[in-house]
C-alpha positions as CSV (number, residue, x, y, z in Angstrom):
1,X,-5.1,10.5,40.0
2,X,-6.5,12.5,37.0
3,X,-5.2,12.0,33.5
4,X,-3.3,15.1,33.3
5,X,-1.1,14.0,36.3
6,X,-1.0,10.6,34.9
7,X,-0.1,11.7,31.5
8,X,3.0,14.4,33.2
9,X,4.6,11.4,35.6
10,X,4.6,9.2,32.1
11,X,6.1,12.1,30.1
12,X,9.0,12.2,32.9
13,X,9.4,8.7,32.9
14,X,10.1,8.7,29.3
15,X,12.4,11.8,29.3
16,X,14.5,10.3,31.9
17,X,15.2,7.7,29.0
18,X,15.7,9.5,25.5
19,X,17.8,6.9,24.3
20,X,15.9,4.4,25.2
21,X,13.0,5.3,24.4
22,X,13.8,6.8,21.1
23,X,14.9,3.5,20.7
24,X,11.8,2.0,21.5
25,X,9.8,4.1,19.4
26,X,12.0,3.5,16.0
27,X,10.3,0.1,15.0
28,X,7.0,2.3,15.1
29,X,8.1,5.3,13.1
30,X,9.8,3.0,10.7
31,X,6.2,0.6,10.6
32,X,4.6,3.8,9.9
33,X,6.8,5.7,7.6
34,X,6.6,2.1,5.3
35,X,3.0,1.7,5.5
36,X,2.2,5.3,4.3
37,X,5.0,4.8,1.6
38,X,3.7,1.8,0.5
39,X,0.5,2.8,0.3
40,X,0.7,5.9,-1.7
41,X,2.8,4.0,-3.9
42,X,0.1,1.4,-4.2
43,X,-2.7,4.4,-4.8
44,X,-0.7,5.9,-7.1
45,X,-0.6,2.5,-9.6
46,X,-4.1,2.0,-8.8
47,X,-5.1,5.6,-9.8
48,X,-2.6,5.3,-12.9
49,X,-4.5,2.4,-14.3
50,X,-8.3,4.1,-13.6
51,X,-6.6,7.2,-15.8
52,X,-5.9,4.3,-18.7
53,X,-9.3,3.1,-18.6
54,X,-11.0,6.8,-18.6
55,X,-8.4,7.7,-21.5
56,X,-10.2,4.6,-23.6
57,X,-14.0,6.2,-23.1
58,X,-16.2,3.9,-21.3
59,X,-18.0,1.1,-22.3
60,X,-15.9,0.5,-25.5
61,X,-14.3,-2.6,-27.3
62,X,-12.0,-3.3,-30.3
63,X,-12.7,-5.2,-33.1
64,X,-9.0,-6.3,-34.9
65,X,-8.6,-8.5,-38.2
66,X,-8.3,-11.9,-37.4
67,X,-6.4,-14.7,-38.8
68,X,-7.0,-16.7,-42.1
69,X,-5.9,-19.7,-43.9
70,X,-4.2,-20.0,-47.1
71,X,-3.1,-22.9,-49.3
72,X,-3.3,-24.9,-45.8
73,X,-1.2,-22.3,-44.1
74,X,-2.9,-20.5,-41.0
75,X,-1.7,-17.0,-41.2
76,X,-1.0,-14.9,-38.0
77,X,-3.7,-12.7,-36.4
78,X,-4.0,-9.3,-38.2
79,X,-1.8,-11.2,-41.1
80,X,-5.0,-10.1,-43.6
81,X,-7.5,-7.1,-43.8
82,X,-10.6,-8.3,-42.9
83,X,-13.2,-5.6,-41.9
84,X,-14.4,-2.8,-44.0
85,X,-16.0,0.5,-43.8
86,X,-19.3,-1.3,-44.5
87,X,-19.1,-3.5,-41.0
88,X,-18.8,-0.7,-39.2
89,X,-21.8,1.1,-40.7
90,X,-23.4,-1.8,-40.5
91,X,-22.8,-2.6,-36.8
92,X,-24.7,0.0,-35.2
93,X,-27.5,0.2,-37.6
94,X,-28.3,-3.5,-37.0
95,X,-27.1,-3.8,-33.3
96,X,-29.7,-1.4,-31.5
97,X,-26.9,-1.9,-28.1
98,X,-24.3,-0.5,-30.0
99,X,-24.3,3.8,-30.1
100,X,-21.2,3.9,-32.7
101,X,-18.9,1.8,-35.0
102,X,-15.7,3.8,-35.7
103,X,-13.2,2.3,-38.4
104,X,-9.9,3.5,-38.7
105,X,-6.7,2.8,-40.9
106,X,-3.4,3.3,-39.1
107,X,0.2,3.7,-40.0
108,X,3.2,5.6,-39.2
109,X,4.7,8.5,-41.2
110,X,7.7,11.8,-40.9
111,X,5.5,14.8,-40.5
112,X,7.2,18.0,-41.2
113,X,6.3,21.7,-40.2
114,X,8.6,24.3,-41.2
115,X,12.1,23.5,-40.3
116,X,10.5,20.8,-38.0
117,X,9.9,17.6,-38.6
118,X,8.7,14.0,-36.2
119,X,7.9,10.7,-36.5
120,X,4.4,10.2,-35.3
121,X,0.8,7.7,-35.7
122,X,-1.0,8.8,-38.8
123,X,-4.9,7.6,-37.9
124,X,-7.6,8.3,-40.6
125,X,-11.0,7.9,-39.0
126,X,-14.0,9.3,-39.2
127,X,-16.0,11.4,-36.5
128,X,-17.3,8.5,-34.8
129,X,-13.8,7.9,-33.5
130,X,-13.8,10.7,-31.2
131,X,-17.1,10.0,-30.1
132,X,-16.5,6.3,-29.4
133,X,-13.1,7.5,-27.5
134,X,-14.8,10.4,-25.9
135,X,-12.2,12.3,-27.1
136,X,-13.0,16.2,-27.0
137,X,-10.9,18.6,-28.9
138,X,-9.0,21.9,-27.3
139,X,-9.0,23.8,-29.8
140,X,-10.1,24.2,-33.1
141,X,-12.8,22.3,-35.1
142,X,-13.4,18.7,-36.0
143,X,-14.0,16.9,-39.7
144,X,-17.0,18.2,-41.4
145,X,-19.2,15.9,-43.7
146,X,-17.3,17.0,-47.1
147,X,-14.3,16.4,-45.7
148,X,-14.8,13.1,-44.5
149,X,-16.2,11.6,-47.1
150,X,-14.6,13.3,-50.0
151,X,-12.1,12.3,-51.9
152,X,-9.0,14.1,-51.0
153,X,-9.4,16.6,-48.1
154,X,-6.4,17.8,-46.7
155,X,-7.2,18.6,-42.7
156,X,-5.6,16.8,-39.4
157,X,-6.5,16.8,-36.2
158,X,-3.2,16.4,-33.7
159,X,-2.7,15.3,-30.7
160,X,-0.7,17.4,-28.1
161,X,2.5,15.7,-27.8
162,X,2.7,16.3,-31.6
163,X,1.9,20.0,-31.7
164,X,4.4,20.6,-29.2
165,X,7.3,18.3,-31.1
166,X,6.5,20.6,-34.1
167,X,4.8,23.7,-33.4
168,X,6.5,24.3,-29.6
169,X,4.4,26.7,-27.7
170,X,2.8,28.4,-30.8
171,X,-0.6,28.0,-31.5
172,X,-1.0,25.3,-34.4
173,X,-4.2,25.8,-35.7
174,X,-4.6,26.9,-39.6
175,X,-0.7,25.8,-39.8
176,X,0.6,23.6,-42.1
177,X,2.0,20.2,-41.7
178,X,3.4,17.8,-44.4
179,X,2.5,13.4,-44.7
180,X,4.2,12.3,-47.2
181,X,5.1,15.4,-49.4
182,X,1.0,16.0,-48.6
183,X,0.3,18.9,-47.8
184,X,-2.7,19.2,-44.4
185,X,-3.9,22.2,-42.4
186,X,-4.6,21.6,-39.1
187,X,-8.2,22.4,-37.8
188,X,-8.2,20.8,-34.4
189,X,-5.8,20.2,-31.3
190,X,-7.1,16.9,-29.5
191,X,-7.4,17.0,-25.8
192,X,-5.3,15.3,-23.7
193,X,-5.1,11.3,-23.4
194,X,-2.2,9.8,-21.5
195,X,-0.9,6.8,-21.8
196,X,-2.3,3.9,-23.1
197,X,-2.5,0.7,-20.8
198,X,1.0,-0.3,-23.2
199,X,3.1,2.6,-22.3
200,X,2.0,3.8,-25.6
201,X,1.7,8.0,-25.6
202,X,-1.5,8.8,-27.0
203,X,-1.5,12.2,-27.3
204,X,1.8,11.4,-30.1
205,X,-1.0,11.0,-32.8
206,X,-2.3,13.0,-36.7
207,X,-6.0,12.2,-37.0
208,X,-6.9,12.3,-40.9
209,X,-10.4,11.5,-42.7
210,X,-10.4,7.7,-43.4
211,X,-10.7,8.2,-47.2
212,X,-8.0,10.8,-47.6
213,X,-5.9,8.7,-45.4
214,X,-6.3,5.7,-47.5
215,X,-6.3,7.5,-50.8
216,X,-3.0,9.8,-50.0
217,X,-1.5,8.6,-47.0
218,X,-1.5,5.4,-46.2
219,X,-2.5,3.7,-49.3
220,X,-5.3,0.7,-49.4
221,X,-4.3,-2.5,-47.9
222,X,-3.3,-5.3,-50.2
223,X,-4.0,-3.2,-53.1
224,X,-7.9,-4.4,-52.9
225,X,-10.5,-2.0,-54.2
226,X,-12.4,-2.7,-50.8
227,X,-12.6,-0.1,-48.3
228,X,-10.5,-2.5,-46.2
229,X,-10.0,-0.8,-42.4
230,X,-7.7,-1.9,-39.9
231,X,-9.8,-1.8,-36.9
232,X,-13.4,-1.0,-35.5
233,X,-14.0,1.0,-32.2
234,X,-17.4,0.1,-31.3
235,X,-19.2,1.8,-28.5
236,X,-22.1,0.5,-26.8
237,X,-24.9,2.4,-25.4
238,X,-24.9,3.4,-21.4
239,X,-27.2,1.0,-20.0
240,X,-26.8,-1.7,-22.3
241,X,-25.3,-4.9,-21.7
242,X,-21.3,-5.2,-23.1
243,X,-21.6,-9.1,-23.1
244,X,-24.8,-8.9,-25.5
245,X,-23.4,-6.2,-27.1
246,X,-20.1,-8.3,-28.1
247,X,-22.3,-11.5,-28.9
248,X,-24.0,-9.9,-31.4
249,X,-21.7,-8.3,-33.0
250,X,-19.9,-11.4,-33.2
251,X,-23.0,-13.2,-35.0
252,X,-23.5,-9.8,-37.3
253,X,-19.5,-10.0,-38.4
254,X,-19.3,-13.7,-38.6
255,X,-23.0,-13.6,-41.0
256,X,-21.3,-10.3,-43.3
257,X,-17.9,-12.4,-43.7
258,X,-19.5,-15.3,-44.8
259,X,-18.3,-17.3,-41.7
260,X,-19.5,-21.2,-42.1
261,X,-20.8,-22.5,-38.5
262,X,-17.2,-24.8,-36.9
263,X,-15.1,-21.6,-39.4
264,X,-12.9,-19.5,-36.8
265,X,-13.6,-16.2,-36.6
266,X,-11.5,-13.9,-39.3
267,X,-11.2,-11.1,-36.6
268,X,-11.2,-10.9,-32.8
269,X,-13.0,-8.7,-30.1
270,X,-11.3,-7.1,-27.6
271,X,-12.3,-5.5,-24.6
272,X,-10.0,-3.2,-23.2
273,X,-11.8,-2.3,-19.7
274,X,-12.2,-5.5,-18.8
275,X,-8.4,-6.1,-19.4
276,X,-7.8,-2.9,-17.3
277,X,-10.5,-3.4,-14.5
278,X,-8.2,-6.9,-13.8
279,X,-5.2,-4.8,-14.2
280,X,-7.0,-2.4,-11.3
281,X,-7.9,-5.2,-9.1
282,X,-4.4,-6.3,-9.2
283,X,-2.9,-3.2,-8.2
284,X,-5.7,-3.1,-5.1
285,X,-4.6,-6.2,-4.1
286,X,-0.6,-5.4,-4.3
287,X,-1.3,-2.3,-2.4
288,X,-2.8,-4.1,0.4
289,X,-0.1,-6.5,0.2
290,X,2.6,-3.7,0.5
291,X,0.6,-2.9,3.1
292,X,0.5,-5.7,5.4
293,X,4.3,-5.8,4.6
294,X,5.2,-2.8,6.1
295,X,3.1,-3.5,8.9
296,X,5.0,-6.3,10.0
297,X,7.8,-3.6,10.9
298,X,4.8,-1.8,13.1
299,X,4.1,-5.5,14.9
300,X,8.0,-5.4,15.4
301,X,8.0,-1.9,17.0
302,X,5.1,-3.0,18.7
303,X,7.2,-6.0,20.4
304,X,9.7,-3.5,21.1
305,X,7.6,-1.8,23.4
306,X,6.7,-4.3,25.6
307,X,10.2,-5.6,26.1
308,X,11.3,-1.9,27.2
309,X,8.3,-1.5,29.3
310,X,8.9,-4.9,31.1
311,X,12.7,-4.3,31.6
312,X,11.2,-0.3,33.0
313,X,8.7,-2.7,35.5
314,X,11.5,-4.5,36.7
315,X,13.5,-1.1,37.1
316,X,11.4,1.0,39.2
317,X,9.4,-2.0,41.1
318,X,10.3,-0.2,44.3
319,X,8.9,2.8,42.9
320,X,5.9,1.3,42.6
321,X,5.9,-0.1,45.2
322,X,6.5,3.2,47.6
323,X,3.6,4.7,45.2
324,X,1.0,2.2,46.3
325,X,2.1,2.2,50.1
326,X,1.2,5.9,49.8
327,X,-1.9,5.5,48.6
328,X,-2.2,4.3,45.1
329,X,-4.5,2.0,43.7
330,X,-3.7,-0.5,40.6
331,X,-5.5,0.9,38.2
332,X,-2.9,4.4,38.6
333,X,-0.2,2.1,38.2
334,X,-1.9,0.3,35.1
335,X,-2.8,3.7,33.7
336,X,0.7,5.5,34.1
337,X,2.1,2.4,32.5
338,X,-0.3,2.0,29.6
339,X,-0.1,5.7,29.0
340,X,4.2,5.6,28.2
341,X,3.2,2.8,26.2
342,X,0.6,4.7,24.1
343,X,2.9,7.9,24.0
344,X,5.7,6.1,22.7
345,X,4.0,4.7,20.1
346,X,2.0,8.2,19.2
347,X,5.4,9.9,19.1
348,X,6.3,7.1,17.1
349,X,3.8,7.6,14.7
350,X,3.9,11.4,14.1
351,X,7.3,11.1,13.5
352,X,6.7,8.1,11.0
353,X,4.0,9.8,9.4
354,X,6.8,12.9,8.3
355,X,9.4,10.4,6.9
356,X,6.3,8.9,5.4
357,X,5.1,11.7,3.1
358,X,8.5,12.6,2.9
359,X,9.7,9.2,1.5
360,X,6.4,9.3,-1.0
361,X,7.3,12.4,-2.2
362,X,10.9,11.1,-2.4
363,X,9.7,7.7,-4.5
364,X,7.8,9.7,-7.0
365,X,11.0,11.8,-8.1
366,X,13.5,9.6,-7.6
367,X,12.0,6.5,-9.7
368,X,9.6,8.5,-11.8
369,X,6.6,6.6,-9.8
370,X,3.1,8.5,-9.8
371,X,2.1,8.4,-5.9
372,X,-0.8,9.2,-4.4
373,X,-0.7,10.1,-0.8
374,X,-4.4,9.3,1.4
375,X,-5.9,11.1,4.5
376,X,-7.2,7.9,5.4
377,X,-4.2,6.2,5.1
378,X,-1.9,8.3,7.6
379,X,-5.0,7.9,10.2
380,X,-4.8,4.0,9.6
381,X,-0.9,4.0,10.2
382,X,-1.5,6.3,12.9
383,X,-4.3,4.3,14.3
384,X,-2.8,1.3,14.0
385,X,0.4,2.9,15.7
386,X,-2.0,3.8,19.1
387,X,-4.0,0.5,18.8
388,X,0.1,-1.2,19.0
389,X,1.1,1.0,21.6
390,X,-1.9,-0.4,23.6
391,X,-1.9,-4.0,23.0
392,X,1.6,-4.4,23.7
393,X,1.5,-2.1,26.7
394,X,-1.0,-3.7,28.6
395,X,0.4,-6.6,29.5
396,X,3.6,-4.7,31.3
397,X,1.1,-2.2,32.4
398,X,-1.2,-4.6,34.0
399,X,2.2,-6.5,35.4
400,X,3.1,-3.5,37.6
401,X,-0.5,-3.0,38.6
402,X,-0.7,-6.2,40.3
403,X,2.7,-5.9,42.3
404,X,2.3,-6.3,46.4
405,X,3.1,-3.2,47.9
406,X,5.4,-5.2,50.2
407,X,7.2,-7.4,48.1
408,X,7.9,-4.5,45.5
409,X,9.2,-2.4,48.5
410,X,11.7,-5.2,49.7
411,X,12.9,-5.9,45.9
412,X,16.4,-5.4,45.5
């Protein structure tokens, strides 16, 4: 028999039997509707957390104050202003691994424009914090020389979730934007960040120079007449080694400070990729798990199909029987068998594969989820679907094949 005949007497079969076999094929389009699902959902965490660790610019770690002892009493970490303008100058000039050593001071403040006005992160930093973020602007300009390192210039750079808070859809460079009953024209629009790996918005951010921020915005810490800074964003050259890189920056802080050998460390480095790369492998590993989940529901369907093609065996023995005393061998019997199987599980999985990308699609609006549907994904599920369809099939398949013409004919 040729494969178009066998494939038309297996089609027949199966439309002599919707019910059933729509039946039978619901544990597949169910397998494969969840493992698609699943695994967008799965991609879409995955590709959410790759997004966090662009947004911080690569090979990039954090230096924060530390903790320090007084009168006895160990003080929390960040409890005291430990670094200074001068470490970070001092880092990359000495540290041939490291490219740049951005300080910044941070706070929180009411900006106003107009009749406008949001609460938003005030940063003062210098230009080396846009470089270490690999943070490009939109629009506008970024600080020039004077401005950093003069005494008092009023310019900001902002972020886009603030220009739209304040400005809507107008265009806010040259506009004017109150700190603190400061005065500040804005010369740059940052480009856009995302979230940070805490949820935090990014883009809801004023950049100011360092020394106007600390002079007019948000004051010196503690009062001291050192250019205390509340953290260092140090970037280290493509190529080089982070681990090195982090050693010796280590020796060079711990040297500056003053830091007796057995004398814990007055600040701590922190390396945000490598806290994100384990976030990343964790959501690879949850997706697979989802995965192998919702494939337990295809192994199900799968099981399904054998059952209804043993009861359809049993059925139409004496069919089979008549078919072979006319003339047909066991591998057309195995065939015509094995083919229902594989239909049913095909159909199965083109219809799974709708409710799949449907049910994505669903996820994402419904729960706010970012998912991320895959090509290779809907080929796996609908691989997997076929590769079912014939595991489970050939055992009723082969069954029927190796009936006796005669007993099958005299079954009752």
């Amino acid at each position: 028999m040729s494969w178009l005949a066998t494939l038309r007497i297996a089609l027949r079969a199966l439309r002599v039997n919707k019910l059933r076999s729509a039946l039978t094929m619901l544990g597949i389009i169910i397998g494969v509707a969840a493992v698609i699902t699943m695994l967008a959902v799965g991609r879409g965490a995955q590709a959410r957390v790759e997004d966090q660790i662009k947004s911080l610019g690569s090979n990039l770690f954090i230096v924060f104050p530390g903790s320090t002892t007084s009168s006895g009493v160990r003080l929390g970490a960040g409890a005291v202003q430990t670094l200074t303008e001068d470490d970070a100058w001092a880092i990359p000039r000495e540290i041939p691994e490291v490219q740049v050593a951005a300080p910044t001071l941070r706070g929180s403040a009411q900006i106003v424009a107009g009749n406008a006005n949001w609460s938003t992160v005030i940063q003062g930093v210098t230009p080396e914090f846009l470089e270490a973020r690999e943070w490009p602007l939109l629009a506008g300009r970024g600080f020039e020389p004077e401005e950093t390192f003069g005494a008092g210039a009023k310019v900001a750079l902002i972020g886009q979730t603030a220009a739209r808070q304040l400005f809507g859809n107008a265009d806010p460079i040259d506009q004017e934007v109150r700190i603190k009953q400061v005065p500040f024209r804005i010369v740059g629009v940052l480009d856009r960040k995302g979230q940070s790996m805490i949820g935090q918005d990014q883009d809801d951010v004023v950049l100011v120079p360092l020394a106007t921020a600390r002079n007019r915005v948000l004051g010196t810490p503690q009062g001291s007449t050192i250019r205390r800074v509340g953290m260092l964003s140090v970037k280290v050259r493509a190529g080089a080694d982070m681990k090195v890189a982090e050693v010796r920056v280590r020796e060079l802080l711990r040297q500056r400070h003053r830091l007796q050998p057995g004398q814990d460390d007055d600040f701590s480095l922190r390396n945000l990729s490598e806290i994100l790369a384990a976030q990343e492998t964790s959501s690879r590993i949850l997706t697979w798990l989802l995965a192998a989940v919702a494939s337990v529901s295809l192994i199900v369907g799968g099981i399904g199909i054998m059952n209804i093609m043993l009861v359809s065996v049993t059925e139409r023995t004496r069919e089979i029987g008549l078919r072979m005393a006319v003339g047909a061998r066991g591998r057309d019997i195995l065939t015509q068998f094995l083919v229902e199987a594989v239909v049913l599980s095909l159909l199965g999985g083109l219809i799974g594969i709708v409710l799949g990308v449907a049910g994505s699609y669903a996820v994402g609006v419904a729960a706010g989820w970012r998912t991320e549907l895959s090509g290779a994904a809907i080929v796996l599920a609908v691989g997997f679907a076929a590769g079912v369809g014939v595991f489970f099939g050939w055992y009723p398949a082969r069954k029927a094949a190796r009936l006796s013409p005669i007993e099958a004919l005299r079954y009752e």
